[in-house]
N, CA, C, O and CB atoms as a CASP TS submission, in Angstrom:
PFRMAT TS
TARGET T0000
AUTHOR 0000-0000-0000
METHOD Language model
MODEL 1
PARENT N/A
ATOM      1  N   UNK     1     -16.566  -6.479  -0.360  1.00  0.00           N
ATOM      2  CA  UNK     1     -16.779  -5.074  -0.080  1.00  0.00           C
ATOM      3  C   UNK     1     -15.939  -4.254  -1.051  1.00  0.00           C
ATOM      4  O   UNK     1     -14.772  -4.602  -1.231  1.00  0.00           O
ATOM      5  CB  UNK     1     -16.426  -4.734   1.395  1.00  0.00           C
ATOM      6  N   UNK     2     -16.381  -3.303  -1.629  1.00  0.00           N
ATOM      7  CA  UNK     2     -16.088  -2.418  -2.400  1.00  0.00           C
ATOM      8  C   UNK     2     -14.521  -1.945  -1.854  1.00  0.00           C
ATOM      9  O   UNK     2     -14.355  -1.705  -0.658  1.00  0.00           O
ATOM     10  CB  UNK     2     -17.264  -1.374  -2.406  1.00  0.00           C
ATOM     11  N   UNK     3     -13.424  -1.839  -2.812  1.00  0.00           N
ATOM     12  CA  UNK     3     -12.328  -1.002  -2.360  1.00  0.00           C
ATOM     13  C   UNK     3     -12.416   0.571  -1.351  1.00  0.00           C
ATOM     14  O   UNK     3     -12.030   0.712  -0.191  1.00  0.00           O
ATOM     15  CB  UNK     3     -11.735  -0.711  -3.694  1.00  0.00           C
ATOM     16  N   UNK     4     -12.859   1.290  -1.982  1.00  0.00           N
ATOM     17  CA  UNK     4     -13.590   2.655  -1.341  1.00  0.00           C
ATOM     18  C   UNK     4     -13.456   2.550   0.113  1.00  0.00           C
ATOM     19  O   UNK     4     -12.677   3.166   0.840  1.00  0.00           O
ATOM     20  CB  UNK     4     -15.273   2.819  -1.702  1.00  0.00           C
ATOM     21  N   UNK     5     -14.602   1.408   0.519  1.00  0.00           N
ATOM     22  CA  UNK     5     -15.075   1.425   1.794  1.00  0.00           C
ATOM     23  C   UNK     5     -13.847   1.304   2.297  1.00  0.00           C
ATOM     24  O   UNK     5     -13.108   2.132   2.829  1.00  0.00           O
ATOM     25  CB  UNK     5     -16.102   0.449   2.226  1.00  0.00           C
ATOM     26  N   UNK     6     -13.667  -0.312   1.965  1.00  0.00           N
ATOM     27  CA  UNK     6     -12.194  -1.014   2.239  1.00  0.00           C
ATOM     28  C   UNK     6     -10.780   0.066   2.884  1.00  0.00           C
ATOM     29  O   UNK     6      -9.835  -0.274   3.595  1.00  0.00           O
ATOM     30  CB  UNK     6     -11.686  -1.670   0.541  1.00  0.00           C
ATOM     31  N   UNK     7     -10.974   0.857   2.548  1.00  0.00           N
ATOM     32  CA  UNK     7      -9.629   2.335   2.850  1.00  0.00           C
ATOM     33  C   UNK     7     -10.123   3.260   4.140  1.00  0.00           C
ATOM     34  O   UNK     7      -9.548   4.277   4.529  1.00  0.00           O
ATOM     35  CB  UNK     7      -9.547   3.773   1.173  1.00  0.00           C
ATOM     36  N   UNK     8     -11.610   2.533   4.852  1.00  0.00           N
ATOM     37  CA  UNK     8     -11.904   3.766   5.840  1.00  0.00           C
ATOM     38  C   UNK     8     -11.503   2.423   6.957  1.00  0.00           C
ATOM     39  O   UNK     8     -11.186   1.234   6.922  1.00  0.00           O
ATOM     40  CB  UNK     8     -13.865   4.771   5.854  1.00  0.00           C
ATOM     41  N   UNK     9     -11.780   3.593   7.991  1.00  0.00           N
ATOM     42  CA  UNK     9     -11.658   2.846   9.054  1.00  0.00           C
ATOM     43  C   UNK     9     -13.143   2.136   9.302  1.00  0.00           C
ATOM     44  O   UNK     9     -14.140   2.830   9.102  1.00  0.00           O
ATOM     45  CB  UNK     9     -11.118   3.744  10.220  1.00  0.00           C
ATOM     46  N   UNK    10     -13.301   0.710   9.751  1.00  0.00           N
ATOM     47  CA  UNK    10     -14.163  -0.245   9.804  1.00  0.00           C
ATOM     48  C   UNK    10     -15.333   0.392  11.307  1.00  0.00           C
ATOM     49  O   UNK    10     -16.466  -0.036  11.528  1.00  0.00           O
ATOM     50  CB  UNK    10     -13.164  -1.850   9.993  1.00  0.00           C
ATOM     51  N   UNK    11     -14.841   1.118  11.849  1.00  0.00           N
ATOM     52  CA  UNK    11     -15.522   1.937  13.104  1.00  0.00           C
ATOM     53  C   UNK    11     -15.949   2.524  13.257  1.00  0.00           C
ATOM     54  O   UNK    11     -16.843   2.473  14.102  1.00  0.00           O
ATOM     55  CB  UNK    11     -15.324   2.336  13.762  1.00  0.00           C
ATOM     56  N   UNK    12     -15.624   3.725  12.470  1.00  0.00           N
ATOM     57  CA  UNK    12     -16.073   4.789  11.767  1.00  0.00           C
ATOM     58  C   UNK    12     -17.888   5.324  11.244  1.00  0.00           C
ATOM     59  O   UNK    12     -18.106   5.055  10.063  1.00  0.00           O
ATOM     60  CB  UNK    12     -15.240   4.498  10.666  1.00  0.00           C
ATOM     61  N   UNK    13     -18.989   5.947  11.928  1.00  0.00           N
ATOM     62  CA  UNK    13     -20.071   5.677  11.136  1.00  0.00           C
ATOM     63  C   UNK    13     -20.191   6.912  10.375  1.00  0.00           C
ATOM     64  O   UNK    13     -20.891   6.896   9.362  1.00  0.00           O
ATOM     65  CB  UNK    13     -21.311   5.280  11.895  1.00  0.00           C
ATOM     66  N   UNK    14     -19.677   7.840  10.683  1.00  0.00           N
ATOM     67  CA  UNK    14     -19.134   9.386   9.665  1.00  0.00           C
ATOM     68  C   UNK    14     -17.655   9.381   9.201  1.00  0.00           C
ATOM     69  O   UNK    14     -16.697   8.793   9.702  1.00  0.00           O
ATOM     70  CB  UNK    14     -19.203  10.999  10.671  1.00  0.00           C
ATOM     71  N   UNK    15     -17.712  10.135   8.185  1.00  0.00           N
ATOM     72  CA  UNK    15     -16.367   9.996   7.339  1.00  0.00           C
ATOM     73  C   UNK    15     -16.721  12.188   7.304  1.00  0.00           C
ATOM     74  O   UNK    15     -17.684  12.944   7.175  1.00  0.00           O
ATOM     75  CB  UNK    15     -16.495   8.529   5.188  1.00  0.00           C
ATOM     76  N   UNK    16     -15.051  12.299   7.539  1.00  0.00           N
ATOM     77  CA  UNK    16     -15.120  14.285   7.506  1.00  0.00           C
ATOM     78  C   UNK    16     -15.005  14.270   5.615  1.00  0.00           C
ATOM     79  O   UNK    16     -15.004  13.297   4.862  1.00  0.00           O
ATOM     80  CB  UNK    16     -13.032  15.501   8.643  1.00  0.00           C
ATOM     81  N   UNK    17     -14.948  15.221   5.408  1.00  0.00           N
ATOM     82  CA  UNK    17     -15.116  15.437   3.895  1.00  0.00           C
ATOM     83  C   UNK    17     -13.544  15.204   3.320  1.00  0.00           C
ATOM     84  O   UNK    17     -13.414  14.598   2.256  1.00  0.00           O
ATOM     85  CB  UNK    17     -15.783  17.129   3.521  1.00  0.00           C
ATOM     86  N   UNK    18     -12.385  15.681   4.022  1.00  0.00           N
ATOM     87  CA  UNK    18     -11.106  14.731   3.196  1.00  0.00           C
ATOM     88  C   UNK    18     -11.309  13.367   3.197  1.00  0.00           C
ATOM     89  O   UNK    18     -11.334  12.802   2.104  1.00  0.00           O
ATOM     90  CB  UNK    18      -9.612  14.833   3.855  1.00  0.00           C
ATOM     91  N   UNK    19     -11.479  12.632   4.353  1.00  0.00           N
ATOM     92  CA  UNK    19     -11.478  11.296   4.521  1.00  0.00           C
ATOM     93  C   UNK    19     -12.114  10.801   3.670  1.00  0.00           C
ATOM     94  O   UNK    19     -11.836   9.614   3.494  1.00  0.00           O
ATOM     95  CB  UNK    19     -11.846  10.868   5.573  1.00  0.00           C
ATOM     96  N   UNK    20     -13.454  11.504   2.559  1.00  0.00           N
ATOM     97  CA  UNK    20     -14.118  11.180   1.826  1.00  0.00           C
ATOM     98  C   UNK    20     -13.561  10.734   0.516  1.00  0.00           C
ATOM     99  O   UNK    20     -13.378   9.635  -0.008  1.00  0.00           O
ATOM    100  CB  UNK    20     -14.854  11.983   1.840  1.00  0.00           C
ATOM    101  N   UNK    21     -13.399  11.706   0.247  1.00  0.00           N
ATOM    102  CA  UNK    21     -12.343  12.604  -1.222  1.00  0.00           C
ATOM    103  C   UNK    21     -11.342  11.541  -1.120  1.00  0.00           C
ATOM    104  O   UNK    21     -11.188  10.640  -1.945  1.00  0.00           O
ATOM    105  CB  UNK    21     -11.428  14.609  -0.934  1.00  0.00           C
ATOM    106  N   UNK    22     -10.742  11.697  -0.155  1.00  0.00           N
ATOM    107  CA  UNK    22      -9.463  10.873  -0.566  1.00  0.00           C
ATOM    108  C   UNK    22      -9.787   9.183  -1.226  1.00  0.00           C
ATOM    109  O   UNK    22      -9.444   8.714  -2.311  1.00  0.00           O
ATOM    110  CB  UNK    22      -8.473  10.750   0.971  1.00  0.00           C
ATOM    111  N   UNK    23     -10.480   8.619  -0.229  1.00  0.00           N
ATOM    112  CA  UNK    23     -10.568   7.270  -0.639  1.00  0.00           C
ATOM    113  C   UNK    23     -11.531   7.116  -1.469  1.00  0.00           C
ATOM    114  O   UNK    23     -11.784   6.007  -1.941  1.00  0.00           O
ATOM    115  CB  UNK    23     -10.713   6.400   0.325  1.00  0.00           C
ATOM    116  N   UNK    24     -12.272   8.293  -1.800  1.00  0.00           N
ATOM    117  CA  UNK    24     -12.788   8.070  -3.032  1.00  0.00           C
ATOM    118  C   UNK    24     -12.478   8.617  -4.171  1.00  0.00           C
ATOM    119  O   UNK    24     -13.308   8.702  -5.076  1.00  0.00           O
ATOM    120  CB  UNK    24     -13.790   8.212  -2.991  1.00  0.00           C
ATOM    121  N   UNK    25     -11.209   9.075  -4.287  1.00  0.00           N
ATOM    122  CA  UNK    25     -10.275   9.947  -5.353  1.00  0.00           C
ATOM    123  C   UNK    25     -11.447  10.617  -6.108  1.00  0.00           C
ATOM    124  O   UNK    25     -12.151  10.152  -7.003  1.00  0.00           O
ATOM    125  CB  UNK    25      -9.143   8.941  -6.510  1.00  0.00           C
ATOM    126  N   UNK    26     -11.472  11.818  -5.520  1.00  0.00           N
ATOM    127  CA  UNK    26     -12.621  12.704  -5.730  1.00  0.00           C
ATOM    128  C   UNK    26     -12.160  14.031  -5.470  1.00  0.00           C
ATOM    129  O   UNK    26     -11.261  14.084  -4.630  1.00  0.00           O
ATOM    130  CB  UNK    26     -13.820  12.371  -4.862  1.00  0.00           C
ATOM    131  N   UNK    27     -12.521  15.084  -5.948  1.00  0.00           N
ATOM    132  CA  UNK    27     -11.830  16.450  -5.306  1.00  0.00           C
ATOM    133  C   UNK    27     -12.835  17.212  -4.695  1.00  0.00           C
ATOM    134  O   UNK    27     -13.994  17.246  -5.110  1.00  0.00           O
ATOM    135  CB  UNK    27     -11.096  17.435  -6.378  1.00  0.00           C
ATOM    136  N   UNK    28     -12.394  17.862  -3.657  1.00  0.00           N
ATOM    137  CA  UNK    28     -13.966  18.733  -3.224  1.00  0.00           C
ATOM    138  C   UNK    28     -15.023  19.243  -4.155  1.00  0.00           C
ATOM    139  O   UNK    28     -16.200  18.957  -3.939  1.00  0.00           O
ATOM    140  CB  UNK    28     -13.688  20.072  -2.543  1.00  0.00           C
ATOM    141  N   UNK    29     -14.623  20.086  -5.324  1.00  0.00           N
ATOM    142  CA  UNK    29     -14.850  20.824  -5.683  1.00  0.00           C
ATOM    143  C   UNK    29     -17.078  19.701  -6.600  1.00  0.00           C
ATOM    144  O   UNK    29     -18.302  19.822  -6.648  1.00  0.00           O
ATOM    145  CB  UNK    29     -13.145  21.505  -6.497  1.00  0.00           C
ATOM    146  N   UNK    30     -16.019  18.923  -6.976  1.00  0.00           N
ATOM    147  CA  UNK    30     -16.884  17.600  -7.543  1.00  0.00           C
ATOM    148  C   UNK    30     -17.784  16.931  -6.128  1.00  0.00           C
ATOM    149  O   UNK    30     -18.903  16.452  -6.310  1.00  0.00           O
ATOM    150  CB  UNK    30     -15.578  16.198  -8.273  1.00  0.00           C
ATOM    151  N   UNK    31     -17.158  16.969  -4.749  1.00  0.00           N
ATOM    152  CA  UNK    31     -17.556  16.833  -3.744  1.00  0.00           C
ATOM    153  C   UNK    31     -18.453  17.326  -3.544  1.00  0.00           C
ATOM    154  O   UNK    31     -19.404  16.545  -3.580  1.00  0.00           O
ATOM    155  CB  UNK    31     -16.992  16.968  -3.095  1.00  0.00           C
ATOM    156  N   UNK    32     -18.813  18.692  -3.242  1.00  0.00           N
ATOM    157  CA  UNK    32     -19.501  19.672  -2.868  1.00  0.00           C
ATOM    158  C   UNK    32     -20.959  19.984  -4.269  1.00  0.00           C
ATOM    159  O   UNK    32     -22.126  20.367  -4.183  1.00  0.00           O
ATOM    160  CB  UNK    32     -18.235  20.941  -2.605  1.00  0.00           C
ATOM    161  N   UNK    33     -20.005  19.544  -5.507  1.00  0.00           N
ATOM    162  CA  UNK    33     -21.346  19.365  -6.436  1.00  0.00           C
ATOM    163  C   UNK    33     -22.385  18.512  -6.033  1.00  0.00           C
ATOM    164  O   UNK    33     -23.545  18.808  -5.749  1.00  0.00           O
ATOM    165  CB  UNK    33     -21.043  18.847  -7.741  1.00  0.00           C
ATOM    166  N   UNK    34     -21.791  17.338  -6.042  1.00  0.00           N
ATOM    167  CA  UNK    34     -23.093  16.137  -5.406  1.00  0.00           C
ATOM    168  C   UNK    34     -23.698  16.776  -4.641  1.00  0.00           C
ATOM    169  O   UNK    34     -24.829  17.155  -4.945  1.00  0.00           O
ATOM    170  CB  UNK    34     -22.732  14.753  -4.550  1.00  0.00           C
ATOM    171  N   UNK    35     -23.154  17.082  -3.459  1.00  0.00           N
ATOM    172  CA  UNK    35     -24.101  17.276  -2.417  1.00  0.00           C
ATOM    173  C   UNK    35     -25.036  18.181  -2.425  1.00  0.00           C
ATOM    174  O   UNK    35     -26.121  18.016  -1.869  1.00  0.00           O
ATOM    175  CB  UNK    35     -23.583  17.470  -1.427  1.00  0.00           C
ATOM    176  N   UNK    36     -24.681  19.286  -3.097  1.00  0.00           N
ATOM    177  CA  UNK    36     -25.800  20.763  -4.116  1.00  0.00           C
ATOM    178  C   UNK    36     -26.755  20.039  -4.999  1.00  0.00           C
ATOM    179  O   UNK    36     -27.927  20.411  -4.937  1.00  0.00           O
ATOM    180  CB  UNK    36     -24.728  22.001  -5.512  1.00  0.00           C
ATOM    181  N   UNK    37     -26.533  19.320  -5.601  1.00  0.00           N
ATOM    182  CA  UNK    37     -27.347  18.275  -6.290  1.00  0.00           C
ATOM    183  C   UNK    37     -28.550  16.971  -5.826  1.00  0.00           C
ATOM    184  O   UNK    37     -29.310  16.309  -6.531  1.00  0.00           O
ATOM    185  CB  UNK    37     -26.352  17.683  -6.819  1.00  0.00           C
ATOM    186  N   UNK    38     -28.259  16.976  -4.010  1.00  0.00           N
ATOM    187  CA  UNK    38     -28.779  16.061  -2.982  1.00  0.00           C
ATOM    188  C   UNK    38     -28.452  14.817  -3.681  1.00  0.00           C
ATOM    189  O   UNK    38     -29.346  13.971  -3.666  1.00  0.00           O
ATOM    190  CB  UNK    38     -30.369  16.231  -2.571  1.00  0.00           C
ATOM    191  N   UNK    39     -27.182  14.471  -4.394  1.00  0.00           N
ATOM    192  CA  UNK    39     -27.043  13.184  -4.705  1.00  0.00           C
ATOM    193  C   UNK    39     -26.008  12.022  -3.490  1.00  0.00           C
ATOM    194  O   UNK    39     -25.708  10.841  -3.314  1.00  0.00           O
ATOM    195  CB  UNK    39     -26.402  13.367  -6.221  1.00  0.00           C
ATOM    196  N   UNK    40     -25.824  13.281  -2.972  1.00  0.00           N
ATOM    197  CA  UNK    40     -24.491  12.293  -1.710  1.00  0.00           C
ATOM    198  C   UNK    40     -25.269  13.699  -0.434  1.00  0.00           C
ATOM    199  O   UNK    40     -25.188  14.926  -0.484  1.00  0.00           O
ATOM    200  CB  UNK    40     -21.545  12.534  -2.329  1.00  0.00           C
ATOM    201  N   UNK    41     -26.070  12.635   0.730  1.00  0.00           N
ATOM    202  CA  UNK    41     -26.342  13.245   2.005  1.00  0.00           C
ATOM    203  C   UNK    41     -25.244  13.478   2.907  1.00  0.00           C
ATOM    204  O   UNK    41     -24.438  12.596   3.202  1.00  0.00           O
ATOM    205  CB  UNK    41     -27.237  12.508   2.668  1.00  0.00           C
ATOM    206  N   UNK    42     -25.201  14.753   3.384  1.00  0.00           N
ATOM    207  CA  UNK    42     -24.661  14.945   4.691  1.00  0.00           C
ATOM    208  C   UNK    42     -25.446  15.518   5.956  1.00  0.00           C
ATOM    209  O   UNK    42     -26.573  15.956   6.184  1.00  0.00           O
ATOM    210  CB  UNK    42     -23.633  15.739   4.482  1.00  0.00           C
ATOM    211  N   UNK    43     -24.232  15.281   6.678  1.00  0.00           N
ATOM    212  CA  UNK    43     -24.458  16.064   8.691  1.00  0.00           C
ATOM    213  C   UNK    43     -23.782  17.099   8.510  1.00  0.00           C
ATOM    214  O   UNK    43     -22.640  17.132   8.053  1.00  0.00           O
ATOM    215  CB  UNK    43     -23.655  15.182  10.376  1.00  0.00           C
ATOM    216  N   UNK    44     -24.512  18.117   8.894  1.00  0.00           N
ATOM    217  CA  UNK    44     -23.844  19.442   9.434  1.00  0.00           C
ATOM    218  C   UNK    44     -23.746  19.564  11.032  1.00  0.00           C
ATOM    219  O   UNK    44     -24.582  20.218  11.656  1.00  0.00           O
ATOM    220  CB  UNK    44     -24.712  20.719   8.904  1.00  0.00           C
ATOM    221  N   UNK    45     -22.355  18.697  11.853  1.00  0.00           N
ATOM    222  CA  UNK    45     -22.862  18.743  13.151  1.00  0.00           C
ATOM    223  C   UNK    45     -21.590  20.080  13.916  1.00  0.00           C
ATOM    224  O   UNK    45     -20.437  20.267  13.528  1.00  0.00           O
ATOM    225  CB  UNK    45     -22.846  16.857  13.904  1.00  0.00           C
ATOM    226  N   UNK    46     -22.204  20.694  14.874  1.00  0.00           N
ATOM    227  CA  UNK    46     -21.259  21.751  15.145  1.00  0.00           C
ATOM    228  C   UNK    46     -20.091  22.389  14.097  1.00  0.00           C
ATOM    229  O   UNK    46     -18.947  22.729  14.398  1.00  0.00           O
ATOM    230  CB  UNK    46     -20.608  21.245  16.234  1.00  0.00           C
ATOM    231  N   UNK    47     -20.680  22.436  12.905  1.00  0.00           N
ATOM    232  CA  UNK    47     -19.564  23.244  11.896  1.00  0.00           C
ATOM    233  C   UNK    47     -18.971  22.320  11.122  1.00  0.00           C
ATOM    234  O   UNK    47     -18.471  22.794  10.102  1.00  0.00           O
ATOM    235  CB  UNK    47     -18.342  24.047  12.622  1.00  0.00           C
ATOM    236  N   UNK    48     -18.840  20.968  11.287  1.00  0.00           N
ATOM    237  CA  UNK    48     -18.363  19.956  10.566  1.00  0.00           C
ATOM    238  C   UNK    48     -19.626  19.570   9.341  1.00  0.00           C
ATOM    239  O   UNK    48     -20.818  19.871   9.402  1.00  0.00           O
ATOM    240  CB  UNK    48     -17.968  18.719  11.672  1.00  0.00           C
ATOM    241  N   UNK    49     -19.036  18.947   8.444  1.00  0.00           N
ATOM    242  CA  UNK    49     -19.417  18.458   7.359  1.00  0.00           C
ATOM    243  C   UNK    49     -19.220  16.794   7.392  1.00  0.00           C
ATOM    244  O   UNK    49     -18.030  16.481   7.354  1.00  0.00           O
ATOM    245  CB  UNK    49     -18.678  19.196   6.300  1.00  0.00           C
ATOM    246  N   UNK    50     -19.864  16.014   7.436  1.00  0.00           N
ATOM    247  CA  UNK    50     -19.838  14.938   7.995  1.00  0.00           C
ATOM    248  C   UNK    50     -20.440  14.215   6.760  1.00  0.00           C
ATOM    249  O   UNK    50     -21.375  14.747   6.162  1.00  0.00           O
ATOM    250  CB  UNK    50     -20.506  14.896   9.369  1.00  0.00           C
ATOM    251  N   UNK    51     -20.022  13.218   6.425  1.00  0.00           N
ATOM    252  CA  UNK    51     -20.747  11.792   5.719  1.00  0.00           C
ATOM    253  C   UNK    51     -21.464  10.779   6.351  1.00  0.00           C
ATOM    254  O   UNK    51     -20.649  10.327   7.155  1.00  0.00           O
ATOM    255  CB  UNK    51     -19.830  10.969   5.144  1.00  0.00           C
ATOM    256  N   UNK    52     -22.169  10.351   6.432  1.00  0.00           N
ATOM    257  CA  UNK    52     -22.324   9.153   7.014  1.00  0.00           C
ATOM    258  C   UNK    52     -22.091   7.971   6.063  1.00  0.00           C
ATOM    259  O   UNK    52     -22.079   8.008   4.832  1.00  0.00           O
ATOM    260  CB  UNK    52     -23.603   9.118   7.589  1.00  0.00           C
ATOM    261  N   UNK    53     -21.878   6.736   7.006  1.00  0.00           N
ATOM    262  CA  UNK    53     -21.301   5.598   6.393  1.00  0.00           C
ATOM    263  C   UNK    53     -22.280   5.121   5.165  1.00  0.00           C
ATOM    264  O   UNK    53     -21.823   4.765   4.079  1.00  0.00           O
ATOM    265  CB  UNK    53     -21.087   4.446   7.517  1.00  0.00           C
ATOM    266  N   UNK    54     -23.739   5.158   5.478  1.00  0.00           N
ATOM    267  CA  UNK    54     -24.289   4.825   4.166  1.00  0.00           C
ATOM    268  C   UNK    54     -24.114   5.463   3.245  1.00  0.00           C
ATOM    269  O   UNK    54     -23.743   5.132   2.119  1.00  0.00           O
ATOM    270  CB  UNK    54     -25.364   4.719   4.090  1.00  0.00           C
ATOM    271  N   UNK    55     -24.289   6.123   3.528  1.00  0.00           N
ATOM    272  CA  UNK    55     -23.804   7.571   2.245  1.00  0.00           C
ATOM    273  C   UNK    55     -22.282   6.970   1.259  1.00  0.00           C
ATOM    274  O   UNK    55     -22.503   6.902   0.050  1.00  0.00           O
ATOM    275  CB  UNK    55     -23.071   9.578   3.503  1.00  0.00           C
ATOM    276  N   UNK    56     -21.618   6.780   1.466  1.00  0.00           N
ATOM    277  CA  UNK    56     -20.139   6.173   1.579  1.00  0.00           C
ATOM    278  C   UNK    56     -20.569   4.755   0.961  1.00  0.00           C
ATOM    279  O   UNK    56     -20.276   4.615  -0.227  1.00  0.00           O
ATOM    280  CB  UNK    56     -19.379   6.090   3.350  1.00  0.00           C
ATOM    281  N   UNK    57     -20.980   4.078   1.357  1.00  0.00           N
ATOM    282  CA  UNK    57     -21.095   2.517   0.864  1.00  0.00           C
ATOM    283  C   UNK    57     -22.196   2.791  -0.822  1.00  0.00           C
ATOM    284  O   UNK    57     -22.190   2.131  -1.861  1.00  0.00           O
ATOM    285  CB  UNK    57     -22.177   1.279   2.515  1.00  0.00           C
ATOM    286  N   UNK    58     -23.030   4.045  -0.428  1.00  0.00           N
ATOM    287  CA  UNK    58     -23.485   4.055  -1.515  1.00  0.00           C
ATOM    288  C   UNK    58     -23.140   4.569  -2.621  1.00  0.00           C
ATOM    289  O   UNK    58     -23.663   4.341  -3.712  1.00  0.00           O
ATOM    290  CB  UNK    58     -24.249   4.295  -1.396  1.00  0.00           C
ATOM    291  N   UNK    59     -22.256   5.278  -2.396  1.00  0.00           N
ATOM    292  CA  UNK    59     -21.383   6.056  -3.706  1.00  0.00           C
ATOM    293  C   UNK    59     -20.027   4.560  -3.867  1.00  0.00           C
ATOM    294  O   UNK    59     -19.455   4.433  -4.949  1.00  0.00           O
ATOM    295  CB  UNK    59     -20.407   8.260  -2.989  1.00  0.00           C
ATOM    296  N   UNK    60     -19.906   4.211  -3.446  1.00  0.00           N
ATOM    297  CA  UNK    60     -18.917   3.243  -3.532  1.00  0.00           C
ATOM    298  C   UNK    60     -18.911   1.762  -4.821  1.00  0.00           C
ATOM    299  O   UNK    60     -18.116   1.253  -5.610  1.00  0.00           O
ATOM    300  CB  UNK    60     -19.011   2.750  -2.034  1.00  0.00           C
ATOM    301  N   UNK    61     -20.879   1.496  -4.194  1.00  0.00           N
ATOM    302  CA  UNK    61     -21.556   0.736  -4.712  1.00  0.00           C
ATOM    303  C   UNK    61     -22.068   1.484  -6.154  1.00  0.00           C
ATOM    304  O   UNK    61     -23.146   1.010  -6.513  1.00  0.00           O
ATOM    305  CB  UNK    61     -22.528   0.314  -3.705  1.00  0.00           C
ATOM    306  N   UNK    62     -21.670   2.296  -6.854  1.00  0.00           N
ATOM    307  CA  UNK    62     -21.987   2.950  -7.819  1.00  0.00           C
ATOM    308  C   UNK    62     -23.285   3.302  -7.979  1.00  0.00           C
ATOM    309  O   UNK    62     -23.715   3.278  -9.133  1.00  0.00           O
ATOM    310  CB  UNK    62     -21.603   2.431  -8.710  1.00  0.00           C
ATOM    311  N   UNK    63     -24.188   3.700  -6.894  1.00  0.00           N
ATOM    312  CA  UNK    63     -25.526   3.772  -6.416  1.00  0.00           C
ATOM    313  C   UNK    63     -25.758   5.234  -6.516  1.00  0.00           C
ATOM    314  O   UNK    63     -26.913   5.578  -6.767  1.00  0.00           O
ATOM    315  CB  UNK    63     -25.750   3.166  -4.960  1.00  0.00           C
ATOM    316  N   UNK    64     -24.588   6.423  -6.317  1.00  0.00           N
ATOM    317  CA  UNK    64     -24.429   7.720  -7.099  1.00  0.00           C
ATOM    318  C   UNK    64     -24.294   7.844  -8.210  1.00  0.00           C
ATOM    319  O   UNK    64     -23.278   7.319  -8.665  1.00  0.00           O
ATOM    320  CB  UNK    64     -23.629   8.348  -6.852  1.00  0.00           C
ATOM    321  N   UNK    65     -25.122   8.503  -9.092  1.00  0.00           N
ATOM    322  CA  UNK    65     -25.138   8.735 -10.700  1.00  0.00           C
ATOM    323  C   UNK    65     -24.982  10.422 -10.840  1.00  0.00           C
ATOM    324  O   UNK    65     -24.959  10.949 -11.952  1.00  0.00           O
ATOM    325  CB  UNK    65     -26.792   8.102 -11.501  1.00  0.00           C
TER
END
């Protein structure tokens, strides 16, 4: 398994947008591009910004370009 993943918690099926960034040494700003770009999906649930875990395994897996 990819390091990336490896740094979240194994329970976890959403990751919040630091939790993202961080273990994927990424900064919002580059964060928030992808996702304007529909290259990394999110959840918008009650005001949160949410990842889901595939989402995460797939940027990990160098499956984001």
């Amino acid at each position: 398994m990819n390091k990336i993943i490896t740094q979240f918690d194994n329970l976890k099926i959403c990751y919040s947008v630091e939790e993202f960034c961080r273990a994927a040494s990424i900064g919002r700003t580059f964060f928030y591009r992808m996702v304007a770009t529909k290259k990394i999906k999110i959840i918008k649930l009650a005001g949160r910004t949410l990842i889901p875990r595939a989402e995460a395994e797939r940027f990990a897996n160098g499956e984001v370009q």
